[in-house]
C-alpha positions as CSV (number, residue, x, y, z in Angstrom):
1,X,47.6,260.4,-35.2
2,X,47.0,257.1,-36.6
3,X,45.3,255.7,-33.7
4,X,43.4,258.8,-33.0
5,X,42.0,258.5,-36.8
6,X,41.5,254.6,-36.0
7,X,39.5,255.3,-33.1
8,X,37.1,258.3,-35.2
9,X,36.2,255.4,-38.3
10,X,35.2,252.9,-35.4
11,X,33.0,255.3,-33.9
12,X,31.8,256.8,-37.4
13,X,31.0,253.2,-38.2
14,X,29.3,252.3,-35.5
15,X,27.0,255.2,-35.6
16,X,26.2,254.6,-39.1
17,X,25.3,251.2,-38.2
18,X,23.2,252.6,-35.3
19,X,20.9,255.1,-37.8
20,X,20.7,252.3,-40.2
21,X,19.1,250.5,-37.4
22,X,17.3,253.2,-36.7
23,X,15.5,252.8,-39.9
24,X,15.0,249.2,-40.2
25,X,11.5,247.8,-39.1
26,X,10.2,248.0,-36.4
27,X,9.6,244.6,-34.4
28,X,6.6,244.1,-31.7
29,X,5.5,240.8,-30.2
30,X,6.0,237.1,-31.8
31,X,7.1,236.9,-35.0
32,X,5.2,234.4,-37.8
33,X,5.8,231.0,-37.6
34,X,6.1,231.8,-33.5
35,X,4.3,230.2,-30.8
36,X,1.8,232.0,-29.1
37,X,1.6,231.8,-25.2
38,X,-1.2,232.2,-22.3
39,X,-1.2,235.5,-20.7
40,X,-4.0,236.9,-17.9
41,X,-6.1,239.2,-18.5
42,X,-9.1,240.8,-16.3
43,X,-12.4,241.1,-18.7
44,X,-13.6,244.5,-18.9
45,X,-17.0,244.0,-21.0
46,X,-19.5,241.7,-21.2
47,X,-21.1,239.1,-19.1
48,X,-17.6,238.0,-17.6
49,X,-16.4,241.1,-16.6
50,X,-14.1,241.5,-14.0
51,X,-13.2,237.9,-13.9
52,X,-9.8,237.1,-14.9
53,X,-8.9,234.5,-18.0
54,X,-6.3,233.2,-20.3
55,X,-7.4,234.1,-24.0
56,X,-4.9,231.7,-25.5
57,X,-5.4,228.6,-23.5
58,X,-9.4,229.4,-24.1
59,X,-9.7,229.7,-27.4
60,X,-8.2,226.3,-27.9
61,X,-6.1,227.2,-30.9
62,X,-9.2,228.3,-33.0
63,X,-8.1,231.5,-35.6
64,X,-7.3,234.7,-33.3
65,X,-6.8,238.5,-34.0
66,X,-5.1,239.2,-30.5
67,X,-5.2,243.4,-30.9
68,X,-2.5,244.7,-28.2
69,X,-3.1,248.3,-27.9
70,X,-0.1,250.0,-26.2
71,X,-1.2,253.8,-26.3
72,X,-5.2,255.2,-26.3
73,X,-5.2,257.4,-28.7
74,X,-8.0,259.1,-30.8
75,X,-5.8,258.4,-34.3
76,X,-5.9,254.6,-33.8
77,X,-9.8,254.7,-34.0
78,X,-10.8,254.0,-37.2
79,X,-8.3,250.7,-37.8
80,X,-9.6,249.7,-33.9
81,X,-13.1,250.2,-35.1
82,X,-12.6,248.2,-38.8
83,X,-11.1,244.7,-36.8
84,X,-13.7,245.1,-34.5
85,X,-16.5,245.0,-36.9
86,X,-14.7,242.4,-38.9
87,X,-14.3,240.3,-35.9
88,X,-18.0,240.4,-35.0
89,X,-19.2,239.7,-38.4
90,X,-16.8,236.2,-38.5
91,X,-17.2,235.7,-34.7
92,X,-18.5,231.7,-35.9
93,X,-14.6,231.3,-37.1
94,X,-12.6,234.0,-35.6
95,X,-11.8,234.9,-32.2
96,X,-10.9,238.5,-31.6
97,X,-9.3,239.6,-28.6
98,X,-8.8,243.3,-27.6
99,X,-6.0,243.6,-25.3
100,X,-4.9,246.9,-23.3
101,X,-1.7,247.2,-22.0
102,X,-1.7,249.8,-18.5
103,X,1.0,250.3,-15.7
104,X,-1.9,251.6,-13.4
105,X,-4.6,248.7,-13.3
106,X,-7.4,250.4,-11.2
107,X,-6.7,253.5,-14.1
108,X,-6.8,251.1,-16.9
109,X,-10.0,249.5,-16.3
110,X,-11.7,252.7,-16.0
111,X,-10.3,254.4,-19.0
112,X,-10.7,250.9,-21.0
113,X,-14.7,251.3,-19.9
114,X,-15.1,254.8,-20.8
115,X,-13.3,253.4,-24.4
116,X,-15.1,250.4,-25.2
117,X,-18.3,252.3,-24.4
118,X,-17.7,254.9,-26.5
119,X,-16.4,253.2,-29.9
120,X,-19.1,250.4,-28.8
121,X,-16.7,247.4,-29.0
122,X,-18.4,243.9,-30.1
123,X,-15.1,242.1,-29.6
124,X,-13.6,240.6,-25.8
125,X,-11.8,243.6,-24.5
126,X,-9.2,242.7,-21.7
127,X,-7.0,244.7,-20.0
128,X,-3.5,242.5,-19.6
129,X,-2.3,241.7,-15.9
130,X,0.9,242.1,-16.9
131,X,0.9,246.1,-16.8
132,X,2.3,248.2,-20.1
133,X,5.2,246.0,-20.9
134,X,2.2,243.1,-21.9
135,X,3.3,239.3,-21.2
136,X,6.7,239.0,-20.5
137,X,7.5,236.6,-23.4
138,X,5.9,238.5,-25.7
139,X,8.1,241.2,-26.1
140,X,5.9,244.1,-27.1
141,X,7.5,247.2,-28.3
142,X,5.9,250.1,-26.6
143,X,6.9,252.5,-28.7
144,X,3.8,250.9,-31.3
145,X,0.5,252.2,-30.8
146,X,-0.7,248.7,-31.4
147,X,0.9,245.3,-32.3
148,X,-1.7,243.0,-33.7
149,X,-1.4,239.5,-34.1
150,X,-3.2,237.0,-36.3
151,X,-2.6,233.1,-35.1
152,X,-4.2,229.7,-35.6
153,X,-3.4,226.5,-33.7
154,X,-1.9,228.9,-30.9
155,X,0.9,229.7,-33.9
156,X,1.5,233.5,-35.5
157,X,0.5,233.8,-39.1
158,X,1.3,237.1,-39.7
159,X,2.2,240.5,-37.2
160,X,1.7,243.9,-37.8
161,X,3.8,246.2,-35.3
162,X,1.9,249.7,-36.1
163,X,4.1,253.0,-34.3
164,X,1.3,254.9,-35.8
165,X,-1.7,252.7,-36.9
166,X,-4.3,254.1,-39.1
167,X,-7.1,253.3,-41.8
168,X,-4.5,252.7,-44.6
169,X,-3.1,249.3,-42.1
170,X,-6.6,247.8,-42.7
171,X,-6.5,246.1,-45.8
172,X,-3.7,244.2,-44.8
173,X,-4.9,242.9,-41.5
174,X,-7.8,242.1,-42.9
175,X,-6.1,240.0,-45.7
176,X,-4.2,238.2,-42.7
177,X,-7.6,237.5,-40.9
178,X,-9.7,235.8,-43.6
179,X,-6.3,233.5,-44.4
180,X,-6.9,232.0,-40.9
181,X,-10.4,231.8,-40.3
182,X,-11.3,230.7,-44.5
183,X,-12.9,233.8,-45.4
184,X,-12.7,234.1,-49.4
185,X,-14.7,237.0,-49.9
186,X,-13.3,239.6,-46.8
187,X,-15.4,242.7,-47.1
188,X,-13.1,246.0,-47.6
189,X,-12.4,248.4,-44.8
190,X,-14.6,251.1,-46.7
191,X,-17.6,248.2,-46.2
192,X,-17.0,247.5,-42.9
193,X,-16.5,251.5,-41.5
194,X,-20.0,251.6,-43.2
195,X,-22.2,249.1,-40.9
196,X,-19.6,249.8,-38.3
197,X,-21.1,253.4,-38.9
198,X,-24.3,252.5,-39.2
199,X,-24.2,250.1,-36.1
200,X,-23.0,252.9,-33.8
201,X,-25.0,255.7,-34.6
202,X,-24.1,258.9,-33.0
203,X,-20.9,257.0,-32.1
204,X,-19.4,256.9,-35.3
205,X,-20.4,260.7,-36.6
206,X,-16.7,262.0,-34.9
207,X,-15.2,260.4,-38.0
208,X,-17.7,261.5,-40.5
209,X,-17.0,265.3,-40.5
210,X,-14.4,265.4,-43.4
211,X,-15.4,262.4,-45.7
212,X,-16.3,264.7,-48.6
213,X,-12.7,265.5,-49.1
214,X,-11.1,262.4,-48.9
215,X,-13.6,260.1,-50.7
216,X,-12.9,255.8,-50.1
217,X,-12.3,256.3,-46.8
218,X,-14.2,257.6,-43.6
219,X,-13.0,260.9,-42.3
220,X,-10.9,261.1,-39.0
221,X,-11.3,263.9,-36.3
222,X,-7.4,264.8,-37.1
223,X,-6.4,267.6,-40.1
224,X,-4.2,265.6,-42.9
225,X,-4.0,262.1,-43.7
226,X,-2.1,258.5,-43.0
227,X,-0.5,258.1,-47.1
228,X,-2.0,255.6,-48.2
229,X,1.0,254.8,-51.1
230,X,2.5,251.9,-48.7
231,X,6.3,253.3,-49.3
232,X,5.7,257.0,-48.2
233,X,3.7,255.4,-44.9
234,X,6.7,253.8,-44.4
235,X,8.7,256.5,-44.7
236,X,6.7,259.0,-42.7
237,X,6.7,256.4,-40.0
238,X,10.4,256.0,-39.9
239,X,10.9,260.0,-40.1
240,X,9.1,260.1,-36.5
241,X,10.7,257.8,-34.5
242,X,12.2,259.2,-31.1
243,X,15.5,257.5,-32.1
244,X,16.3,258.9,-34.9
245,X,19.5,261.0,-35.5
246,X,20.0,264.2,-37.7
247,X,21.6,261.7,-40.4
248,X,18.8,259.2,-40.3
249,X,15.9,262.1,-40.1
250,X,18.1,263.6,-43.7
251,X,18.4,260.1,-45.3
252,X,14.5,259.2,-45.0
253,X,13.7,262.8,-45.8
254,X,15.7,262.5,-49.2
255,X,13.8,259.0,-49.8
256,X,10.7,260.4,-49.6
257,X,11.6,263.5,-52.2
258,X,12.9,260.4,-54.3
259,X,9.4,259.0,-54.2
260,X,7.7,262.0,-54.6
261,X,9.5,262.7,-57.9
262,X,7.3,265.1,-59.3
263,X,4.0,263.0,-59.1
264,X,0.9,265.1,-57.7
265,X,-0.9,262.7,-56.4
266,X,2.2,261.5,-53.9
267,X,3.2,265.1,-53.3
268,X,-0.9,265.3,-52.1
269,X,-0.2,262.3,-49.8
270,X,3.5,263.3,-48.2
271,X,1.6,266.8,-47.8
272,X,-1.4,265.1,-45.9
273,X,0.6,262.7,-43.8
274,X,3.1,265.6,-42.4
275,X,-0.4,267.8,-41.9
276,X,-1.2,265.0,-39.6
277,X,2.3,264.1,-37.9
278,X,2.6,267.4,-37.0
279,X,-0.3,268.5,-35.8
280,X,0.4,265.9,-32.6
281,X,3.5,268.1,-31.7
282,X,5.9,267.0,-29.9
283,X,4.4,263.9,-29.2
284,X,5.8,261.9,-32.4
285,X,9.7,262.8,-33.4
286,X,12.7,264.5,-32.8
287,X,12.1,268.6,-32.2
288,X,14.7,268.0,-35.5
289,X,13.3,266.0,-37.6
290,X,9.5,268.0,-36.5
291,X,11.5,271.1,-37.8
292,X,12.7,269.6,-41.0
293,X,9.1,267.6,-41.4
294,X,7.7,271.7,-41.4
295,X,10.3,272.9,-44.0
296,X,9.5,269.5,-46.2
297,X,5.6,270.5,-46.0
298,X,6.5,274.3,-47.0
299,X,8.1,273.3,-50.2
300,X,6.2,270.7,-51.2
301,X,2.9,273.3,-50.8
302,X,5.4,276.5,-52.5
303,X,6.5,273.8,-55.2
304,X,2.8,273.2,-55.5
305,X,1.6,277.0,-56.3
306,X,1.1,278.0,-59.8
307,X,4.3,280.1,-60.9
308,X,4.1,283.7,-60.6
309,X,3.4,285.7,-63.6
């Protein structure tokens, strides 16, 4: 009996240490302080495209925003859109490198094409020889939407490893950015969606459709919203991991009530960001912690309702 309850703790042990690690962050590409490598990639826009380069060895160790983006999806728009128009307006002192990660290379290029011409991309967009894993060395984690990566002197500064990147991520990438080029006085996001807007035209109207209900930020073609308090992001982000467990889905569940704690303004956000996560389906999650995500929204919006007289 002993050893049978000897053997249960190890295993009960272990898998606690497993859904911890299930929550901790989540790690794409080199870390800061890292050296950044050359990688191929086949140019897609411009004058050079179709020719194959190395953006690394190229740009010489100037300042570079290298934007791996793992998945095309319509919810990483607006941060794509942001870096891109921050990129163009610093191009004298910031490289910015727009790299797309595909197993099928002839699909790729034409999906890449029928993307940068749509969002009207100013930056270099490649499309990484490598196929979805990215360069080897690298070590990209596919299950982030994007992994973005700001570097000077061919050395990461900062990383931001996104499993569901959205407008609330800009400020911080932005911050990263102007350390590394010298730009004291970065423009917000807000400013830059705004002659990112205006430069596109009809291009940018998709994400215009909802700004009078969620004023600061431009509207996205997707019901609910990213939190923008940084904790319940996290949170949210963590709750929708494929890994996850029952106990782990529970634990971060019960953080976010935590951080909720009454507040009307956080209960807005948690109620917005799980309008959004679940509106995907079954693409983000567990089908448990999508069923627990739906009973969280219902009592946050029942808790919300005036009391009945």
């Amino acid at each position: 009996m002993n050893a049978i309850r000897a053997v249960y703790l190890l295993v009960a042990s272990a898998l606690a240490g497993w859904a911890a690690g299930a929550a901790s962050p989540v790690f794409s590409g080199p870390q800061a302080g890292e050296r950044t490598t050359p990688f191929n990639v086949t140019e897609i826009t411009g004058v050079n495209k179709g020719k194959q380069r190395d953006p690394v060895s190229e740009n010489a160790g100037a300042p570079t925003a290298f934007i791996f983006v793992h998945t095309v999806e319509r919810s990483l728009v607006p941060l794509l859109r942001v870096l891109d128009q921050y990129g163009a307006e610093r191009a004298n002192r910031l490289k910015t490198e727009v790299v797309f990660l595909f197993g099928d290379r002839v699909a790729g290029e034409e999906r890449i094409k029928a993307v940068a011409a749509s969002l009207k991309l100013q930056s270099r967009v490649g499309l990484s020889l490598d196929g979805a894993e990215g360069p080897g060395n690298y070590g990209l984690n596919k299950e982030c939407m994007m992994t973005i990566l700001a570097a000077r002197e061919n050395k990461v500064t900062a990383n931001f490893a996104l499993v569901q990147p959205g407008y609330a991520d800009a400020p911080k990438v932005i911050e990263a950015l102007a350390k590394i080029c010298g730009d004291t006085n970065p423009p917000t996001a807000e400013q830059l969606t705004e002659r990112q807007t205006g430069r596109a035209g009809g291009a940018g109207r998709m994400e215009r459709g909802a700004a009078a209900t969620n004023p600061g930020r431009p509207a996205e073609p997707f019901p609910g919203a990213v939190p923008d308090d940084p904790r319940l992001n996290t949170l949210l982000r963590q709750s929708l991991r494929p890994t996850n467990d029952v106990a782990t889905v529970d634990a971060l569940l019960k953080s976010m009530r935590e951080r909720i704690d009454g507040d009307a303004e956080l209960t807005r956000q948690a109620s917005n960001g799980w309008v959004r996560a679940l509106h995907f389906g079954d693409r983000y999650g567990t089908p448990y912690s999508r069923q627990k995500g739906q009973a969280f929204l219902d009592k946050l919006r029942s808790d919300a309702l005036p009391p009945k007289k």
